[in-house]
C-alpha positions as CSV (number, residue, x, y, z in Angstrom):
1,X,0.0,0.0,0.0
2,X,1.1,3.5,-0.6
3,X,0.7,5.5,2.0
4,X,1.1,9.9,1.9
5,X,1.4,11.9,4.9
6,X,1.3,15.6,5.4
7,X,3.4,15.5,2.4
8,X,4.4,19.2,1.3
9,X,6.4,20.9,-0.7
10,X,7.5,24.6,-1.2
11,X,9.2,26.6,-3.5
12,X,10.0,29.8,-1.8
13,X,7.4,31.5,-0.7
14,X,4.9,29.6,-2.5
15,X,3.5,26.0,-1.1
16,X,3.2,23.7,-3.9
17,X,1.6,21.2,-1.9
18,X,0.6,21.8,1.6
19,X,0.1,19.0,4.2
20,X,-1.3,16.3,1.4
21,X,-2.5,13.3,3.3
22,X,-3.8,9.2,1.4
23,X,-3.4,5.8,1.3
24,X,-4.1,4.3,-2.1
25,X,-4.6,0.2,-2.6
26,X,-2.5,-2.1,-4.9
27,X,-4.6,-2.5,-8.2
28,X,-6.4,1.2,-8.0
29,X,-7.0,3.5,-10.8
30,X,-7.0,6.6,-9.0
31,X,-7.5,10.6,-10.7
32,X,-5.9,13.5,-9.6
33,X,-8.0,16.5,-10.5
34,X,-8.2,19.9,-9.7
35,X,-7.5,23.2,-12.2
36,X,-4.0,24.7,-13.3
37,X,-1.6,25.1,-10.8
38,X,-3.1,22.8,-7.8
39,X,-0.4,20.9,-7.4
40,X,-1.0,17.7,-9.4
41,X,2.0,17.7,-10.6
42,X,4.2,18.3,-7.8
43,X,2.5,15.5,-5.6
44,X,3.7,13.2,-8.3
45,X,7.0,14.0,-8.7
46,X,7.4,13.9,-5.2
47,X,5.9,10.2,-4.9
48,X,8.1,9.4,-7.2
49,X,11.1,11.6,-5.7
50,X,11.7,13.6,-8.7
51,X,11.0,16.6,-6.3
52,X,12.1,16.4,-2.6
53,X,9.3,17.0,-0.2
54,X,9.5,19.6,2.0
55,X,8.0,17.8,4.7
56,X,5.9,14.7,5.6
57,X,6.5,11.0,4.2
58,X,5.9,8.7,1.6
59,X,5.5,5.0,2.7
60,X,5.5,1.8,0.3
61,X,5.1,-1.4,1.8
62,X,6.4,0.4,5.3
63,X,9.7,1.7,3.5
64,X,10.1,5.0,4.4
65,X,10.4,6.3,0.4
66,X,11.6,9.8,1.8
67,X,14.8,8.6,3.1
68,X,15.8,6.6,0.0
69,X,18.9,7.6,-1.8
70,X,21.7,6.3,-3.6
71,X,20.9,2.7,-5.6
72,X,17.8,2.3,-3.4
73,X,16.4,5.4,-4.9
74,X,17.1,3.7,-8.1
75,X,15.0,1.0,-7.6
76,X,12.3,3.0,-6.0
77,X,12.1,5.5,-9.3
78,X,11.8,2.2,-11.4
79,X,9.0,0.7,-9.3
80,X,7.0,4.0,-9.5
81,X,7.2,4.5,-13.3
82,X,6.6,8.0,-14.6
83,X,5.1,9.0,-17.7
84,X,5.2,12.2,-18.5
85,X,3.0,14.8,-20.6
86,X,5.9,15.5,-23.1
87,X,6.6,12.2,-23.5
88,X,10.7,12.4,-22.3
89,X,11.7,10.4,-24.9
90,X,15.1,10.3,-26.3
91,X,14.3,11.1,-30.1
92,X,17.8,10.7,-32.0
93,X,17.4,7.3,-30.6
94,X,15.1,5.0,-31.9
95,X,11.9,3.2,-30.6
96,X,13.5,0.1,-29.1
97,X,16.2,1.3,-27.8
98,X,13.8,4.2,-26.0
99,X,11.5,1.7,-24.3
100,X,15.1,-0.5,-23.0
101,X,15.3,2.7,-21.1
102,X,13.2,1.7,-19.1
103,X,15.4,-1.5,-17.8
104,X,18.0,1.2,-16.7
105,X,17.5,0.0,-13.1
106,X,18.7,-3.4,-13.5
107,X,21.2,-3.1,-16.2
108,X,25.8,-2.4,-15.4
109,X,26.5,0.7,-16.8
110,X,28.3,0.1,-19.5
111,X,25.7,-1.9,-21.5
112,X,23.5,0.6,-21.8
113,X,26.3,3.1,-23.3
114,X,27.4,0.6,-25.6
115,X,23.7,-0.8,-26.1
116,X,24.5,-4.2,-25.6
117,X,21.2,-5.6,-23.9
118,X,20.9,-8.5,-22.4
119,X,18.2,-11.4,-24.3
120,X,16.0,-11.1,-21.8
121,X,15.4,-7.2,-21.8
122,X,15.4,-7.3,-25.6
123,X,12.2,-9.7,-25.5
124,X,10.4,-7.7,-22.4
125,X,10.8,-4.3,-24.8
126,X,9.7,-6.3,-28.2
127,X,6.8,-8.1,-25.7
128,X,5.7,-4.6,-24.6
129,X,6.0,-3.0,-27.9
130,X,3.3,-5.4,-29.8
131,X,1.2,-4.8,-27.1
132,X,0.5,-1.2,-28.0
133,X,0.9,-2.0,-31.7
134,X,4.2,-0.2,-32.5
135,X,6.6,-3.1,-33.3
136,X,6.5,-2.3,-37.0
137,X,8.3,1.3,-35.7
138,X,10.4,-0.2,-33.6
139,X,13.4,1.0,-36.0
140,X,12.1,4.0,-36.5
141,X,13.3,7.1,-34.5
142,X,11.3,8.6,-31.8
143,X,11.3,12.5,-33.1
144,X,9.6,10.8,-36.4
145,X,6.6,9.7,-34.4
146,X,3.1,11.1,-33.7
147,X,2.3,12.9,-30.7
148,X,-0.2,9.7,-29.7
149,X,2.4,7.0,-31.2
150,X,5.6,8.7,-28.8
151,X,3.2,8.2,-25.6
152,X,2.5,4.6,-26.5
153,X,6.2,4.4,-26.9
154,X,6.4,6.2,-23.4
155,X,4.0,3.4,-21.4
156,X,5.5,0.8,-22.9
157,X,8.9,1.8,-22.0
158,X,6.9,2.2,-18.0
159,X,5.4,-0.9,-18.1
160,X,9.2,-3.0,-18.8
161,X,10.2,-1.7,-15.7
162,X,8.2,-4.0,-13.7
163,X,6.6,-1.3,-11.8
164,X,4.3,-1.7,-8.8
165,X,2.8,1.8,-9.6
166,X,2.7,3.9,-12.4
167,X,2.3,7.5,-12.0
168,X,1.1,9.6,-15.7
169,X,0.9,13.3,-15.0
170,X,-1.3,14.4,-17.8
171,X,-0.8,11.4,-20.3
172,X,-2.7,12.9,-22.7
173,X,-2.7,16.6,-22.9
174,X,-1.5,17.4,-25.8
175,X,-3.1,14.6,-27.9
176,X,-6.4,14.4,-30.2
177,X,-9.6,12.6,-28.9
178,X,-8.8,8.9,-30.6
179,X,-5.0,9.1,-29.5
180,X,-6.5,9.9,-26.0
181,X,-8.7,7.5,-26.0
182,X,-6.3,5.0,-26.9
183,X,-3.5,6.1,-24.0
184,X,-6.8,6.1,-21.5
185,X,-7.5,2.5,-22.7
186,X,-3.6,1.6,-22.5
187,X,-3.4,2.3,-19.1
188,X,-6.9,0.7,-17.5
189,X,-5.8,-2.7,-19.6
190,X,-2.4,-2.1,-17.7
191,X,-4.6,-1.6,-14.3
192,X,-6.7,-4.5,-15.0
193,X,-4.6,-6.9,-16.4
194,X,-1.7,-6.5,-14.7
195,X,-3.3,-5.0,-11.2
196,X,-0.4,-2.2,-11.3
197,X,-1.4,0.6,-9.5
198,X,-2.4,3.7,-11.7
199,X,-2.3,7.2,-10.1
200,X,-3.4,9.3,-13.0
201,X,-2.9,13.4,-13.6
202,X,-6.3,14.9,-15.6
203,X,-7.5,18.1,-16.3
204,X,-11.2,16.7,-17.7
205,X,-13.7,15.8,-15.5
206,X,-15.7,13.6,-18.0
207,X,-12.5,11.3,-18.2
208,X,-11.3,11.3,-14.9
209,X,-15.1,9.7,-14.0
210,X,-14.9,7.3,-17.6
211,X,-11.6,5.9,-15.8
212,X,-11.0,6.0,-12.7
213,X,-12.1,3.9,-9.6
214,X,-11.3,6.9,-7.2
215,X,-10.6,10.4,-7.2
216,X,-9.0,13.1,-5.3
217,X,-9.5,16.7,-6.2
218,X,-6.9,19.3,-5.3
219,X,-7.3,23.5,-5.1
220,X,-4.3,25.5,-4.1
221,X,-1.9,23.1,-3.0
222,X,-4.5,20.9,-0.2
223,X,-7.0,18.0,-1.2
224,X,-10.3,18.7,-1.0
225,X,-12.2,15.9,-2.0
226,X,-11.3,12.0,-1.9
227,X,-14.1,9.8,-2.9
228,X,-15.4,7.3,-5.6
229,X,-16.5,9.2,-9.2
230,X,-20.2,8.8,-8.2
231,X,-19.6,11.6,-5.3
232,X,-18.3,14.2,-6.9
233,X,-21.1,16.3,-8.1
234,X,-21.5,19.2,-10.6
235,X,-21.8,21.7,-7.5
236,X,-18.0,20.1,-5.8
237,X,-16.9,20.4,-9.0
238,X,-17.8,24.1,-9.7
239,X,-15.8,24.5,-6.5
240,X,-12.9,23.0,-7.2
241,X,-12.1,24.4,-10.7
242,X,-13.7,27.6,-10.1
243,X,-13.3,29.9,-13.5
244,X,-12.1,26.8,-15.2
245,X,-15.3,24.2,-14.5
246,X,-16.9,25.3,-17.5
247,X,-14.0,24.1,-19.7
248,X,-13.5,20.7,-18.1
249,X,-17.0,20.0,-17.4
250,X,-18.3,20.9,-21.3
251,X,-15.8,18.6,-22.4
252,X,-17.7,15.4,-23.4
253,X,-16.1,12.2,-24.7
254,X,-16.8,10.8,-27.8
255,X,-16.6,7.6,-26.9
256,X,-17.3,4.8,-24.4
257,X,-15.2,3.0,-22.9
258,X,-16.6,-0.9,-23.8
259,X,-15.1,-4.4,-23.4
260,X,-11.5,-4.1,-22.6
261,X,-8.9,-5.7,-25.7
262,X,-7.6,-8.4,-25.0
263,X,-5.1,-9.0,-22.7
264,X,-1.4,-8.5,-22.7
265,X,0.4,-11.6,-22.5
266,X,2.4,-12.3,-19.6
267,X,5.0,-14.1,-20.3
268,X,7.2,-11.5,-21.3
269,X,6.8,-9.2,-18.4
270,X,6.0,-11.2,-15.1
């Protein structure tokens, strides 16, 4: 279990987060909502240690993930897999080699600068690769891509790490409705499937209820709300976006999430 308390973080003057406090159960989908500038972002990158809190803690299991460093930080970033709004793919290099990233963790050194990869991670990256349908441009490089194909090449370079969570702080933000639907569907297969843990950054409402099993809402730095889709109403809602409900709440898919595809086999990544 993952467990957050009165986890803050400042910049100066300003309080990115202030005194953030949740557990979250293995296998959950969960939303982080809230308007510009609440502190999404910030929470997750301190989860995953990308930013250092300014106070509070971050349990896993009863490790104490704010006192990690050195190699154990390592391994903590690669079981709490980012994936990031801009993708952070390495585009001179191509497709493959971008999602063996993602084995960084568990590979010396020196056979990533020489790209010598072991068997093993060669078949997890190609396994996770013809899951999201991009094999054929697994030769190709990454700055070629579409905006939707790079973030497919983005989870599947998460999901080889073998994470227990994965933390996407606003997956789809810059894409067009199908590629968004088709990152959205990515990761609840990955949820499902797998039973990784999902923590999910989203600015629209109508998504963050299509998705997710549970959702916490955050204005100014503090949660506000914490409860199942069903409970947050139009009225909460107004309240936490403010000036900005009437974009995120207009905002109606066009689609429905149906059957899942099928599932990712196993093999490969167990």
């Amino acid at each position: 279990m993952l467990e957050v308390d009165g986890l803050t973080c400042r910049f100066g003057a300003k309080t990115a987060v202030d005194n953030a406090s949740f557990s979250v159960q293995p296998g959950c989908f969960v939303g982080v909502i809230g308007r510009s500038g609440a502190g999404k972002s910030t929470l997750l990158r301190m989860i995953n240690r990308l930013e250092k809190p300014t106070g509070g803690r971050i349990l896993f299991e009863g490790v104490d993930v704010t006192a990690l460093q050195g190699r154990d930080l390592r391994r903590w970033r690669a079981r709490s897999a980012m994936i990031f709004q801009q993708f952070n793919l390495v585009g001179r290099l191509d497709v493959l080699t971008n999602v063996l990233m993602g084995r960084l963790a568990g590979v010396p050194q020196w056979r990533s600068l020489i790209q010598l990869w072991p068997q093993d991670d060669r078949a997890i990256a190609i396994s996770a690769l013809e899951q999201f349908d991009m094999m054929p441009m697994a030769a190709q490089r990454a700055d070629q891509l579409s905006g939707g194909q790079q973030q497919r090449v983005a989870i599947a370079r998460a999901l080889v790490q073998q994470p227990d969570i994965i933390l996407a702080d606003e997956p789809i933000a810059s894409l067009d409705p199908r590629n968004t639907r088709i990152v959205m569907d990515a990761l609840l297969r990955i949820n499902k499937h797998f039973g990784i843990t999902v923590i999910c950054n989203l600015h629209s409402l109508d998504l963050a209820r299509t998705y997710c099993d549970r959702l916490i809402g955050m204005s100014a730095g503090r949660i506000v709300f914490d409860g199942v889709p069903a409970a947050l109403t139009d009225t909460i809602a107004r309240e936490l976006y403010d000036l900005e409900a009437g974009e995120v709440m207009d905002e109606t898919p066009d689609f429905v999430t149906g059957t899942l595809a099928p599932a990712f086999g196993t093999a490969a990544v167990a």
